[in-house]
GUSEKOL-567925 format. One record per residue (C-alpha): x, y, z; residue number from 1. Coordinates in steps of 0.25 Angstrom, whole numbers. Example, Ala and Ser with C-alpha at 12.3 -4.5 7.8 and 13.67 -1.06 7.14 Angstrom:
{{49 -18 31} 1}
{{55 -4 29} 2}
***
This chain:
{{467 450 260} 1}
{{473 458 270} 2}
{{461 467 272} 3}
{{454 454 275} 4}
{{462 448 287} 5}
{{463 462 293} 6}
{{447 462 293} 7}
{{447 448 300} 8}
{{457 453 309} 9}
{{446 464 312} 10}
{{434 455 313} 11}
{{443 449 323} 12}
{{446 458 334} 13}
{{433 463 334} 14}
{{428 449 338} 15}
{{438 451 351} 16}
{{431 461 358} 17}
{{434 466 372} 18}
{{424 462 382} 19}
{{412 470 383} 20}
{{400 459 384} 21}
{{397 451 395} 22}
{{403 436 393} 23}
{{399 425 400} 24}
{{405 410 401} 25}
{{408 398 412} 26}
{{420 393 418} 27}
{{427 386 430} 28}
{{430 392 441} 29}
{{446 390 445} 30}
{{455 389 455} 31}
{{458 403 460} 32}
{{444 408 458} 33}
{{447 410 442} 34}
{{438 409 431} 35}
{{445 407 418} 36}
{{440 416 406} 37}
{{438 408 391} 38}
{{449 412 382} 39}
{{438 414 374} 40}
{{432 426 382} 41}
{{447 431 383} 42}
{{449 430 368} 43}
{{437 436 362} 44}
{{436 450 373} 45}
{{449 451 375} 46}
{{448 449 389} 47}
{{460 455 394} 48}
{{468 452 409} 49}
{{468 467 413} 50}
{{452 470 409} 51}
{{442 471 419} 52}
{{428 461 418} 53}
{{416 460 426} 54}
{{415 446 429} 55}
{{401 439 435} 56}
{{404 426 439} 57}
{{394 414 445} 58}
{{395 396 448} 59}
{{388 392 436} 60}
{{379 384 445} 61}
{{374 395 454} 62}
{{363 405 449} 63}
{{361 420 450} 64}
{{374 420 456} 65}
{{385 429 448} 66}
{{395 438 455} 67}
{{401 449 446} 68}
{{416 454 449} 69}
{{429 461 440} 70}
{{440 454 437} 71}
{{451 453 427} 72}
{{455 439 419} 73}
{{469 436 422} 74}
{{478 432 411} 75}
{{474 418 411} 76}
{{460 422 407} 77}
{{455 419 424} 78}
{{447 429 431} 79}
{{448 425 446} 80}
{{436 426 454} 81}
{{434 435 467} 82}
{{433 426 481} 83}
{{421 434 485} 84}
{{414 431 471} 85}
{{416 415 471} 86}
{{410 415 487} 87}
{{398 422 482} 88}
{{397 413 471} 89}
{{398 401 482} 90}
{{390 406 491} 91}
{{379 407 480} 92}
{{383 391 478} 93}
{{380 388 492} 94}
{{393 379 492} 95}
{{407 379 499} 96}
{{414 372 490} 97}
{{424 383 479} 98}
{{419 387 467} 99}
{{432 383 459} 100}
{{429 374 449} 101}
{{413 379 444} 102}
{{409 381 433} 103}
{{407 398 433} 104}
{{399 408 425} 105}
{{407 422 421} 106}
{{401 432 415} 107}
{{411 445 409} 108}
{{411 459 407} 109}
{{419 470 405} 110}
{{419 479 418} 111}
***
């Protein structure tokens, strides 16, 4: 019975890979520039406060329109989005009015 929990364990941790494909999912943008990543993402790569990921990032309404940058996630699961990146995403929009509060696009990697 032992040998049968043990091989569940197993089964288990393999499903918990580290990141190594690109994921993609939507969120809101929040005050501060942040983004915050699903605990699902985090639980199932092991996404870790101190690893490094590509992050490509776009306004869900806006097209052709991604702008890719490196980041770390903080240890409340956010990654905070450069100043320089959310202008070029506005200026792509066309509007002056902040970003905070749309509905975004994030695609990750592993750098």
């Amino acid at each position: 019975m032992s040998s049968q929990k043990a091989s569940v364990r197993l089964e288990k941790e393999e499903d918990n890979m580290p990141l190594t494909e690109r994921v993609k999912f939507k969120t809101v943008l929040q005050k501060g520039n942040r983004v915050q990543l699903p605990k699902l993402v985090r639980w199932k790569y092991k996404l870790e406060p101190d690893q490094v990921l590509k992050v490509t990032v776009t306004a869900a309404n806006i097209f052709g329109g991604w702008e890719t940058f490196y980041a770390r996630m903080d240890k409340s699961g956010r990654i905070t989005i450069p100043k320089l990146t959310l202008k070029l995403l506005q200026d792509r929009t066309g509007e002056k009015q902040s970003l905070t509060g749309a509905v975004m696009e994030v695609r990750l990697e592993p750098a």
